[in-house]
C-alpha positions in Angstrom: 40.6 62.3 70.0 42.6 60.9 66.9 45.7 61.3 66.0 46.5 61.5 62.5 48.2 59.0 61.0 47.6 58.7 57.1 45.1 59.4 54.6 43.2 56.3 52.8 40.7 58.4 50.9 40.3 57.9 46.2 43.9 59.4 44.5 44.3 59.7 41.0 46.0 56.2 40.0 46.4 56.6 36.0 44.9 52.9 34.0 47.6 51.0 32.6 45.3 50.4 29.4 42.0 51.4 28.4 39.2 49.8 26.8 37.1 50.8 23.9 34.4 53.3 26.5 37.5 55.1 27.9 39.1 55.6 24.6 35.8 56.6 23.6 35.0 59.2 26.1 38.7 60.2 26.6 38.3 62.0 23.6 35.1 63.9 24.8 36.2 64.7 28.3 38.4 67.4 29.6 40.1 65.7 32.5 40.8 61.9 32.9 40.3 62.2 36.3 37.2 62.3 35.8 36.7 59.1 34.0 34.7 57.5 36.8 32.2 60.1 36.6 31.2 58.2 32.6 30.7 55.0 34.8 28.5 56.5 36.8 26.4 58.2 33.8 26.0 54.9 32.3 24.8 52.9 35.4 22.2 55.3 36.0 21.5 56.0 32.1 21.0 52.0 31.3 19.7 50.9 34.7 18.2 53.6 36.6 16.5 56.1 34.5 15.0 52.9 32.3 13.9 50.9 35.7 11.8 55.1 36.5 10.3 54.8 33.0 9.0 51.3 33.4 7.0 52.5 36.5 5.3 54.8 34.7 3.9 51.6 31.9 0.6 50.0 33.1 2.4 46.5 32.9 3.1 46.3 36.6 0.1 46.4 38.9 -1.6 46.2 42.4 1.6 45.1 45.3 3.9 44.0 42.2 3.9 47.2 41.1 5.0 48.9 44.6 7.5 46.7 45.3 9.0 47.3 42.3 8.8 50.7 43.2 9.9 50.6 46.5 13.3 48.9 45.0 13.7 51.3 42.6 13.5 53.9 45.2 16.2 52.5 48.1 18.5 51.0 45.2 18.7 54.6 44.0 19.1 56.1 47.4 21.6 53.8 48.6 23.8 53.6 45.3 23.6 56.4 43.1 21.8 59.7 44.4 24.6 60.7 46.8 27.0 59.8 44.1 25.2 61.4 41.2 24.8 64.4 43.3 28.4 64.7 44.5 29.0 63.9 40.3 26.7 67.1 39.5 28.5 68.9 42.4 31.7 68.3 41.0 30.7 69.1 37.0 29.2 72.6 38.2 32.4 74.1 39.6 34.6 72.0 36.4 32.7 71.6 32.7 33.1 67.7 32.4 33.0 67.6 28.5 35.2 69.5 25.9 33.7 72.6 24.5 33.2 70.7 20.9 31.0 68.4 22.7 29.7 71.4 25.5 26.0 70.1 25.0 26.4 67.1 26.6 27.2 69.1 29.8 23.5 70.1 29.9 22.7 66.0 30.4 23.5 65.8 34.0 21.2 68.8 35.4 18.6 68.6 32.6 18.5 64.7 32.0 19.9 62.9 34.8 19.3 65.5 37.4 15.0 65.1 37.8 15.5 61.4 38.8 17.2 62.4 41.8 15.0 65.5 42.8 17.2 68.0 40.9 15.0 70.5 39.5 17.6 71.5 36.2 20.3 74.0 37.1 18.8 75.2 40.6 21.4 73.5 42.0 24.4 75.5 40.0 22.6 78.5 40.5 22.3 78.1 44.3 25.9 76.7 45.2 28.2 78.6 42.6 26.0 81.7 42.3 25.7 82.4 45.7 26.6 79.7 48.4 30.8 80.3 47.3 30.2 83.9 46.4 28.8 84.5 50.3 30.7 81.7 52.2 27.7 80.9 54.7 28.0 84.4 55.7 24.9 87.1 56.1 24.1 87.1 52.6 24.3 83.3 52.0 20.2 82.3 52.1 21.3 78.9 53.0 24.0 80.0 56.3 23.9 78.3 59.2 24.7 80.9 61.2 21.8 82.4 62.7 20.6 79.1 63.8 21.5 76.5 66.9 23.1 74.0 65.7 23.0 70.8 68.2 19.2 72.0 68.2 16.6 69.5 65.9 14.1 72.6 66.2 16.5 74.6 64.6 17.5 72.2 62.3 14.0 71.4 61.1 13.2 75.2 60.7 16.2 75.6 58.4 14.7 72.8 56.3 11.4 74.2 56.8 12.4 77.3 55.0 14.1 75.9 52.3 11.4 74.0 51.2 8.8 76.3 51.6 10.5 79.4 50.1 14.2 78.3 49.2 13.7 79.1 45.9 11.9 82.7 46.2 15.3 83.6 48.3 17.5 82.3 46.2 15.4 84.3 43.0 15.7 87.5 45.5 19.3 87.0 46.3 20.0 87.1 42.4 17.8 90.3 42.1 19.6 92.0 44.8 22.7 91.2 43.6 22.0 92.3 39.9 22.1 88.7 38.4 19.7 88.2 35.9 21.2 85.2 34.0 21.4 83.3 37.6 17.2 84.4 38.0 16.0 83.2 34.7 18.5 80.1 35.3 16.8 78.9 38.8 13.1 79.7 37.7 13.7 78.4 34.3 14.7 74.9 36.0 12.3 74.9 39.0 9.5 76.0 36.8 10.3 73.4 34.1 10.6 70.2 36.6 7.6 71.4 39.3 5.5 71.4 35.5 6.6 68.3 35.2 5.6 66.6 38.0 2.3 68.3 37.6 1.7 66.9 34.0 3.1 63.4 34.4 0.7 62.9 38.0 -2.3 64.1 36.0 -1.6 62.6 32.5 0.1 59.9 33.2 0.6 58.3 37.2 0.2 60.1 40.4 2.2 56.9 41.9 5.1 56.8 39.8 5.2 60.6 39.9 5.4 60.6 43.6 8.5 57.7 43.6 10.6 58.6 40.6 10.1 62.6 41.5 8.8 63.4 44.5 10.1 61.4 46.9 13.7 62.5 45.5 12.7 65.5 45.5 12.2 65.9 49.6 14.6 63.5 49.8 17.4 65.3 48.4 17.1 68.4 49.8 17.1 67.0 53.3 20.4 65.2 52.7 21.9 68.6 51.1 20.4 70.4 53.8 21.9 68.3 56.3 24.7 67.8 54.8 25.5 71.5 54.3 24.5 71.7 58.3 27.0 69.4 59.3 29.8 71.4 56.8 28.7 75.1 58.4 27.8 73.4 62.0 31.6 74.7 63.3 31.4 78.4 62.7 34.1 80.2 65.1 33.1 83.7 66.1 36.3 85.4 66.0 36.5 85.0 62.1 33.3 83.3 60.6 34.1 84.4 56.6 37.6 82.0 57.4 37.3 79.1 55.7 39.7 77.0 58.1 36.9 78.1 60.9 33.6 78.1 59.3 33.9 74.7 57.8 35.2 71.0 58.0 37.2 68.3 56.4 36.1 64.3 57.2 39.0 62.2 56.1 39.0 58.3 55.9 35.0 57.5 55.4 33.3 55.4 52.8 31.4 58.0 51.9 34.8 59.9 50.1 34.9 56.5 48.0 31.0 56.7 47.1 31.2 60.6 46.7 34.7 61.5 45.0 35.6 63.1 48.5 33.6 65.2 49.1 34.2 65.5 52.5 37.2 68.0 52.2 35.0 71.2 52.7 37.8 72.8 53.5 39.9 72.5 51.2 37.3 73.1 48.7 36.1 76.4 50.4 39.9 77.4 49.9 40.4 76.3 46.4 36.7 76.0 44.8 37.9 74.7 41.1 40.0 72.1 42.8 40.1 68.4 41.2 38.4 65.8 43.7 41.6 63.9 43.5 43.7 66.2 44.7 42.3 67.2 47.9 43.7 64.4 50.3 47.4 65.4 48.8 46.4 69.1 50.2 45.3 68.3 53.1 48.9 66.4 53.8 50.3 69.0 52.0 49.2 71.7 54.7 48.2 70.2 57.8 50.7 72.2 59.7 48.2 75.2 58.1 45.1 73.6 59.4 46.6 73.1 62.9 47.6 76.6 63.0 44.2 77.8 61.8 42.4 76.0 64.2 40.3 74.1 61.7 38.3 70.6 63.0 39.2 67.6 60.7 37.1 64.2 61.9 37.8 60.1 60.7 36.0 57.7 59.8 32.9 59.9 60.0 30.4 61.5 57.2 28.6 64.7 57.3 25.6 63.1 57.7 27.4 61.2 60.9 28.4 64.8 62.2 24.5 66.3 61.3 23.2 62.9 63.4 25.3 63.5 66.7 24.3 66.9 66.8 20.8 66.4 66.8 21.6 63.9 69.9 24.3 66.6 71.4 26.7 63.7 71.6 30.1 66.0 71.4 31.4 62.7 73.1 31.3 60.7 70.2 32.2 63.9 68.0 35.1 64.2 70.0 36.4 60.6 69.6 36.5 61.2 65.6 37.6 64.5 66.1 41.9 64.5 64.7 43.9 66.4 66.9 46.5 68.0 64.3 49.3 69.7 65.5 48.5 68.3 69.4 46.1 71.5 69.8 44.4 69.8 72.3 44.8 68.1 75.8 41.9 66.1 76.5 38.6 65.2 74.9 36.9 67.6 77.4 39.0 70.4 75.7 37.8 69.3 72.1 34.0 69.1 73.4 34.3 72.6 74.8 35.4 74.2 71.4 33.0 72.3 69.4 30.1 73.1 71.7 31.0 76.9 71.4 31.5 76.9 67.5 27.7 75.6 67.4 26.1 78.7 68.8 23.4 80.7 67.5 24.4 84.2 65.5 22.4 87.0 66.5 21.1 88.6 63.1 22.9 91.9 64.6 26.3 90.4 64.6 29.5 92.3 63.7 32.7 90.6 63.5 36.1 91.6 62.7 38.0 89.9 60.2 41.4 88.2 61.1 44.2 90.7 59.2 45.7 88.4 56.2 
């Protein structure tokens, strides 16, 4: 166990000047928080997307051309696609550009979003239109809850499905739920980027059409699948639709740095439309709250991190990161007790009760 200290995780610090791209894009943006997001955009626009394009010339050839590929590939895995999708993450729940300039919101999903296995606006439609509207309860196609989760089977099912019919539930969830603009959204974008990859590998390169789309493509929806495990692994039975118990925060990683902090789930659960920048100052701001409620903040460990020890049922080492707020708990072998029971399996019949408000 931890006990917590301080937070070290990215704060708005305002520039004491600004150079000729922030004045530029200041003027087209709606919050300047969000400045480092136009960094970002122009890494991958001059060095990544260009870099995809030139895989897909004939001037590369033989073992040149795949190592090429190859370091196309791990540079963008290990620099910008858990960036770029914590970026579109971030842009779906607040528009990043003015109204006057609203078309250039349509960049990052319809644009940028293919290079890193984001079929165009899937992504908004599955986590705004129905992952906050059902809060990894029964209705959320993408809940953890009716599956084991320290268990790899389990895990590999729940990716399973998502792959293989992700996208019919999530059209089906729509249709049940009398959202048509959300249906013709997600088949409009899967349709559109599965075409594609169909024409470029035919037309064009099979090769560079399994690197620059493919791969990503697998690629990213393990890690969000994973990642959205390792959020929704914690589920408490006595109130699962409370967002203190059916999620987590991870405080003091790298990865908040690389992924404008994205691992207050908590806190984001609570308030949705809140700016990345402000969710360390919550947490401080109501950790009495969190103690109170129960809820499991870890340090200096990802979701990814939490998503590996389960699959090795190493509640020991979950325990160590595991922050003891409020002095909840006595011993490790009290903290690896509670986790181990928030990780259990929801029968499909399940009723709870809600805690009163």
């Amino acid at each position: 166990m931890r006990t917590f200290s301080s937070i070290n995780d990215p704060v708005f610090v305002k520039k004491q000047s600004y150079n000729f791209i922030d004045r530029f894009f200041l003027e087209r943006i709606r919050d300047e928080r969000d400045l480092p997001f136009v960094y970002l955009k122009l890494k991958i626009l001059f060095f990544h997307i260009p870099f995809a394009i030139f895989l897909f010339t004939p001037v590369l050839t033989g073992w040149v051309w795949w190592v090429a590929a190859l370091a196309w590939f791990l540079v963008g895995a290990v620099l910008f696609i858990g960036a770029f999708t914590l970026m579109l993450h971030n842009t779906s729940h607040r528009k990043f550009y003015k109204q006057k300039y609203d078309w250039m919101n349509y960049m990052i999903p319809w644009v940028f979003g293919p290079f890193f296995g984001q079929s165009p606006e899937t992504y908004f439609g599955h986590h705004i239109g129905m992952h906050h509207s059902e809060n990894n309860l029964k209705d959320d196609r993408s809940s953890t809850m009716y599956y084991q989760r320290d268990s790899l089977i389990d895990f590999f099912k729940y990716y399973g499905s998502f792959i293989a019919i992700g996208i019919i539930e999530l059209v089906d969830y729509f249709k049940s739920k009398n959202k048509p603009k959300f249906v013709k959204m997600v088949i409009r974008g899967e349709f559109t980027f599965v075409l594609l990859m169909i024409l470029l590998a035919v037309f064009v390169s099979w090769k560079a059409t399994l690197v620059v789309f493919a791969l990503p493509f697998f690629g990213s929806r393990f890690g969000m699948m994973a990642g959205n495990w390792g959020q929704h692994a914690f589920v408490d039975r006595r109130d699962p639709a409370n967002n203190y118990l059916n999620s987590i925060t991870c405080i003091n990683h790298p990865y908040n740095k690389m992924c404008w902090n994205d691992g207050y789930h908590i806190g984001h659960h609570l308030r949705p439309h809140m700016h990345w920048t402000d969710m360390p100052g919550e947490l401080l701001k109501n950790k009495d709250k969190y103690a109170a409620n129960d809820a499991i903040v870890f340090e200096n460990i990802d979701f990814t991190g939490v998503w590996f020890l389960l699959m090795r049922k190493r509640y020991d080492k979950l325990a160590s990161h595991f922050v003891n707020l409020g002095d909840r708990y006595k011993s490790d072998e009290e903290v690896m007790k509670m986790l181990r029971s928030r990780t259990q399996k929801y029968e499909s019949d399940y009723v709870y009760t809600p805690t009163p408000a």
